[in-house]
C-alpha positions as CSV (number, residue, x, y, z in Angstrom):
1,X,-21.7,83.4,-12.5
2,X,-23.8,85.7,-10.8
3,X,-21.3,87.4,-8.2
4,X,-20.3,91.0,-9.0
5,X,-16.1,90.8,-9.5
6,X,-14.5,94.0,-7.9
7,X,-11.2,94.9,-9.5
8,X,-9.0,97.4,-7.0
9,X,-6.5,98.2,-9.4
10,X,-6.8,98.7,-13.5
11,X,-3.7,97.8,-15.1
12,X,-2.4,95.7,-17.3
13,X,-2.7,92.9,-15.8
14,X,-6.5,93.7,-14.2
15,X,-7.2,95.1,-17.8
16,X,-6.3,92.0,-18.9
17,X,-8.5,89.9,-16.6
18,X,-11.5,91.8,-17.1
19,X,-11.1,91.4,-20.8
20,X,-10.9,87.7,-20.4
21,X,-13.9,87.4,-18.3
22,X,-16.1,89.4,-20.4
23,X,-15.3,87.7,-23.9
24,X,-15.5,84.2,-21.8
25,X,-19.1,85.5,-21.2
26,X,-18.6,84.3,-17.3
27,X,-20.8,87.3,-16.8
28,X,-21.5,90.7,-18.0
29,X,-20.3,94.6,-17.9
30,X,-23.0,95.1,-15.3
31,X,-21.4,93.3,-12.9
32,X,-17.8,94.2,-13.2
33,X,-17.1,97.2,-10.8
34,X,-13.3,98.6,-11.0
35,X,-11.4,101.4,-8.7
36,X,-8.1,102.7,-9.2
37,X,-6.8,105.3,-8.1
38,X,-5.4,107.3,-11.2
39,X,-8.5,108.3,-13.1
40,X,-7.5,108.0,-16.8
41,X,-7.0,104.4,-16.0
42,X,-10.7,104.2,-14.6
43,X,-11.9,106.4,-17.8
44,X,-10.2,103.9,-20.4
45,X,-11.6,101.2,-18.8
46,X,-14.9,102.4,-18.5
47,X,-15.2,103.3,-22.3
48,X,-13.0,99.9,-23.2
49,X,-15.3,97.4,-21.2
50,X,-18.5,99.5,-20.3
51,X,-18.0,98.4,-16.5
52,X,-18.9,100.2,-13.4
53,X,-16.3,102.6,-11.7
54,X,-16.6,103.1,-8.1
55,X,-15.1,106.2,-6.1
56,X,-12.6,104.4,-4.1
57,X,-11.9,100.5,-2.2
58,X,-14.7,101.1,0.3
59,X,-17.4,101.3,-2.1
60,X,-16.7,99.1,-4.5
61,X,-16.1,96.4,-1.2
62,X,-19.6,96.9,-0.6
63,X,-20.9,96.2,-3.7
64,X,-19.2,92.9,-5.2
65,X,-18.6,89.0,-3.9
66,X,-15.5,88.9,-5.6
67,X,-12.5,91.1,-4.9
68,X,-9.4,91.1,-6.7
69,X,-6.6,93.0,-5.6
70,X,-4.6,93.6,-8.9
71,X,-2.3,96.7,-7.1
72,X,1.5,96.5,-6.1
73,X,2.4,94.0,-3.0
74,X,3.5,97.1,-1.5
75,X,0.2,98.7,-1.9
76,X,-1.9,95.5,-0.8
77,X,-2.2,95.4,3.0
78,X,-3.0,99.0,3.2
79,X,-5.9,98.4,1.0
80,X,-7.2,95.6,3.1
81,X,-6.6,97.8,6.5
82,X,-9.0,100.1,4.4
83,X,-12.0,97.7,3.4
84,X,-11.8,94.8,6.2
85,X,-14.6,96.3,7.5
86,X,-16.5,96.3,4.1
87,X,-16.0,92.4,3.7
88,X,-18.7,89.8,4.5
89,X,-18.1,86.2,5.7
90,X,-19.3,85.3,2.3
91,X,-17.0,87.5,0.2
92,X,-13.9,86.4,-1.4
93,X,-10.8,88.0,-1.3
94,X,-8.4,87.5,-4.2
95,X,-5.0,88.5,-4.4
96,X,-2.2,88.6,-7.4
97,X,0.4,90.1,-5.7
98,X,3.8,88.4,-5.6
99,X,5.6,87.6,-2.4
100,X,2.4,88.3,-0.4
101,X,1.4,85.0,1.6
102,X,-2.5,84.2,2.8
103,X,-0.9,84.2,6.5
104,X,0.0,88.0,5.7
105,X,-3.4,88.6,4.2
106,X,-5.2,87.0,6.7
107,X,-3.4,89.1,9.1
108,X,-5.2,91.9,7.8
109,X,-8.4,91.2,7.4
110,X,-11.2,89.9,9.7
111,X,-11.2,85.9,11.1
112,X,-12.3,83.4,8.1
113,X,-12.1,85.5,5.5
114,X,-12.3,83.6,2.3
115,X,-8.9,84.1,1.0
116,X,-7.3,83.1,-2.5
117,X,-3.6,83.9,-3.7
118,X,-3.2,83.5,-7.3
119,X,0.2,84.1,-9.3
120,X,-0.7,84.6,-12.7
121,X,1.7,85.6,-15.1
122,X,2.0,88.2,-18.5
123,X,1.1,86.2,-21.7
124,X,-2.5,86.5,-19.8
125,X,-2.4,89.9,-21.8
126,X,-2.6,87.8,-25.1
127,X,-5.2,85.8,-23.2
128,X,-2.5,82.9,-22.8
129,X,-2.0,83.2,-19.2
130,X,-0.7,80.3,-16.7
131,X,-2.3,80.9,-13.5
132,X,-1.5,78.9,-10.0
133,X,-4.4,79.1,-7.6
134,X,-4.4,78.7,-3.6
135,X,-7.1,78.6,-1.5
136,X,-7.2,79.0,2.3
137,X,-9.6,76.8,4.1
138,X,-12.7,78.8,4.2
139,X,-13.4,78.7,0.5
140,X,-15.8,75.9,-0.9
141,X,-15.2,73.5,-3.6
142,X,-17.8,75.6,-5.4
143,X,-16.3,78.5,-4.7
144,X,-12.7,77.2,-5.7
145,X,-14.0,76.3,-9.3
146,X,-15.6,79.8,-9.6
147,X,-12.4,81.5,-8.9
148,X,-10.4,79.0,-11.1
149,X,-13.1,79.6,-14.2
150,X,-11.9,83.1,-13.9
151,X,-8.6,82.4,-14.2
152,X,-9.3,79.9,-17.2
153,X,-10.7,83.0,-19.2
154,X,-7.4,84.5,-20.1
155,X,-5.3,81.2,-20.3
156,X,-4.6,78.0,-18.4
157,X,-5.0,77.9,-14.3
158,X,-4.6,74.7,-12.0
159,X,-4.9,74.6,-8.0
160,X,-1.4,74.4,-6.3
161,X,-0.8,74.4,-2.6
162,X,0.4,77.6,-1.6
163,X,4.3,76.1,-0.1
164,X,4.2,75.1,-4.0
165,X,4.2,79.3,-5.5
166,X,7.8,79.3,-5.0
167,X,8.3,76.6,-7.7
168,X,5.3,78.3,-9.9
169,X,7.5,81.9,-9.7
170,X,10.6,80.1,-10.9
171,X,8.8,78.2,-14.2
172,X,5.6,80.4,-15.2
173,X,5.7,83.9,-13.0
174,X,9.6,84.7,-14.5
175,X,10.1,82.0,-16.9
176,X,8.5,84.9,-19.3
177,X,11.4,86.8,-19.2
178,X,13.6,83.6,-19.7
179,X,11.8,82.6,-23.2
180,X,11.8,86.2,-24.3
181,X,16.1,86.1,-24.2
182,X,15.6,82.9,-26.0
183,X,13.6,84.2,-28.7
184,X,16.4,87.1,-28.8
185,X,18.9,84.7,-28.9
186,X,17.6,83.0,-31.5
187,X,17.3,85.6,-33.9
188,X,20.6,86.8,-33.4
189,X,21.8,83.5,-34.2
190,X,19.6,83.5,-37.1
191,X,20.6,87.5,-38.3
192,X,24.3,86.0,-37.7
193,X,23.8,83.4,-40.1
194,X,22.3,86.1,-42.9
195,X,18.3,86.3,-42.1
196,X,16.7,89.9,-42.1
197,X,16.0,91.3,-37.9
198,X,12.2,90.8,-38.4
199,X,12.3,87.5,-40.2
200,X,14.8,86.4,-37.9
201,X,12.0,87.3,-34.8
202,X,9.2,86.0,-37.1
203,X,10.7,82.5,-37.6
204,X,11.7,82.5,-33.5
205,X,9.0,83.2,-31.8
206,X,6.5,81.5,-34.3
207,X,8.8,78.3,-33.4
208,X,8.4,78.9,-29.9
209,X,4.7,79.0,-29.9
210,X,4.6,75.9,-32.0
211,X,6.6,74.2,-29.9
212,X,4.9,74.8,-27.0
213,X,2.2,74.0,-28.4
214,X,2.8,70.9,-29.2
215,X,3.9,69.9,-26.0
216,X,0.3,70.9,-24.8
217,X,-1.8,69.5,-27.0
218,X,0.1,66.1,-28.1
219,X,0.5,65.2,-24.3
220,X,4.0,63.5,-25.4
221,X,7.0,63.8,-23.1
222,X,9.5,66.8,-24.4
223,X,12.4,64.8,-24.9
224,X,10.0,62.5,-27.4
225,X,9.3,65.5,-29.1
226,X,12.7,66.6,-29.5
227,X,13.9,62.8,-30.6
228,X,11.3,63.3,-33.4
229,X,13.2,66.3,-34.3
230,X,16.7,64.5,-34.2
231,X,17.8,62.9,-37.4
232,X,21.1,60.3,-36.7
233,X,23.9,63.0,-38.0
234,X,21.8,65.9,-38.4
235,X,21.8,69.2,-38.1
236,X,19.8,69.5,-34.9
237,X,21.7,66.8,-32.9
238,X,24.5,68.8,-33.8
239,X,23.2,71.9,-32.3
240,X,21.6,69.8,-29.2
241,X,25.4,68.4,-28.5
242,X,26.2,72.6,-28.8
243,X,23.5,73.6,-26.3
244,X,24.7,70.7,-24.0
245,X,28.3,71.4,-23.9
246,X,27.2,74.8,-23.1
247,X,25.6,74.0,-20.3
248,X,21.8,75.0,-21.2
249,X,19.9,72.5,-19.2
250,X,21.8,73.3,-16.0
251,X,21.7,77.5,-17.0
252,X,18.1,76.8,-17.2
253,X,17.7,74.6,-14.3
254,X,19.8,77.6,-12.0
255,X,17.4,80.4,-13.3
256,X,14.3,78.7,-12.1
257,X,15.6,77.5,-8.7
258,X,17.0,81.1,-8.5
259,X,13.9,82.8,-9.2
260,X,11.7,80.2,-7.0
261,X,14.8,81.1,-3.5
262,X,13.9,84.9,-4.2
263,X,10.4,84.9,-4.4
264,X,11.1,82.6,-1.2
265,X,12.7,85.7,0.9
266,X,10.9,88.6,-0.6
């Protein structure tokens, strides 16, 4: 790629992009520039991934083709009152901020500016990420694949109409939080029955991972998977009848839809 990518905003989750991008090789340190405004960030970064640091929004605006707006939703439309100005009609505006629509970006920036809203979520800081992208209509099909090979770099990313993010929150922007009590819960059910705390977690979220990826990369349907799993009298169609009776599927089913009506109102 030969754009310069402006990161306003360094943390975790910018961090985490940059590092994807640069050990994807979609292009070099040269032509990363980064701002933020709490300089030991900018310092780490700088030493971490050798990029360019800029003295504040308007600067680094000037200098890149790519802007991503990694700060807080409540941070973002003040920094696009700030740089508007700074924005050609061939830049690209890129936000991460949840809750945060293109209609309210647009708002503050100039007329056809090429917008995209992206919801990424945290395992992007293991470079397993899963990434929805939405374009407005200014952005070329070229353009669109640039910004989704960017998102590809630290984990998995798919175009999805924006009305769609609600549904993306709910499954991949919480969800997270959701497999993280599951883990938990598995080890305590495992540290009930007599296995050691870090075994217990070892054996959990090693199962997890496995599992998911099998889903993934078998391309069978889950509930083939778990039949394959499910011996006629065994132990895991006993605990299967034990999740069901306790309502998992529908607990499950709530937190999503939950998630996706908050995300909907924020």
């Amino acid at each position: 790629m030969n754009k310069k990518i402006g990161f306003i905003g360094a943390g975790n989750m910018g961090k985490a992009m940059m590092n994807g991008i640069l050990s994807s090789g979609i292009t070099s340190a040269e032509n990363i520039f980064v701002y933020d405004a709490y300089q030991p960030v900018l310092d780490q970064v700088q030493q971490e991934f050798g990029v360019t640091l800029c003295k504040n929004e308007k600067e680094l605006a000037e200098k890149v083709q790519i802007i991503i707006l990694a700060v807080k939703p409540n941070m973002i439309l003040t920094v696009l009152d700030d740089i508007k100005e700074r924005i050609s009609k061939d830049d690209i505006v890129v936000s991460i901020a949840a809750g945060v629509t293109i209609e309210k970006l647009s708002a503050h920036l100039l007329a056809e500016t090429k917008i995209v809203r992206v919801m990424p979520n945290t395992p992007a800081l293991v470079g397993l990420g899963m990434s929805s992208v939405s374009l407005n209509d200014f952005i070329s099909e070229q353009e669109g694949e640039e910004i989704l090979s960017i998102f590809r770099s630290f984990g998995e990313a798919e175009f999805v109409a924006e009305y769609l993010i609600d549904a993306v929150v709910g499954v991949s922007g919480s969800a997270p939080a959701y497999v993280y009590m599951f883990i938990e819960a598995l080890a305590d059910g495992a540290v009930l029955a007599g296995l050691s705390r870090p075994l217990a977690y070892k054996f959990a979220a090693q199962t997890v991972l496995g599992s998911a990826k099998m889903v993934l990369e078998t391309g069978k349907h889950p509930g083939e998977l778990k039949d394959m799993v499910t011996s006629p009298g065994g132990t895991t169609i006993a605990a299967v009848s034990s999740l069901e009776n306790n309502g998992f599927r529908g607990a499950v089913i709530d937190a999503v839809t939950t998630a996706a009506e908050k995300n909907r109102t924020m």
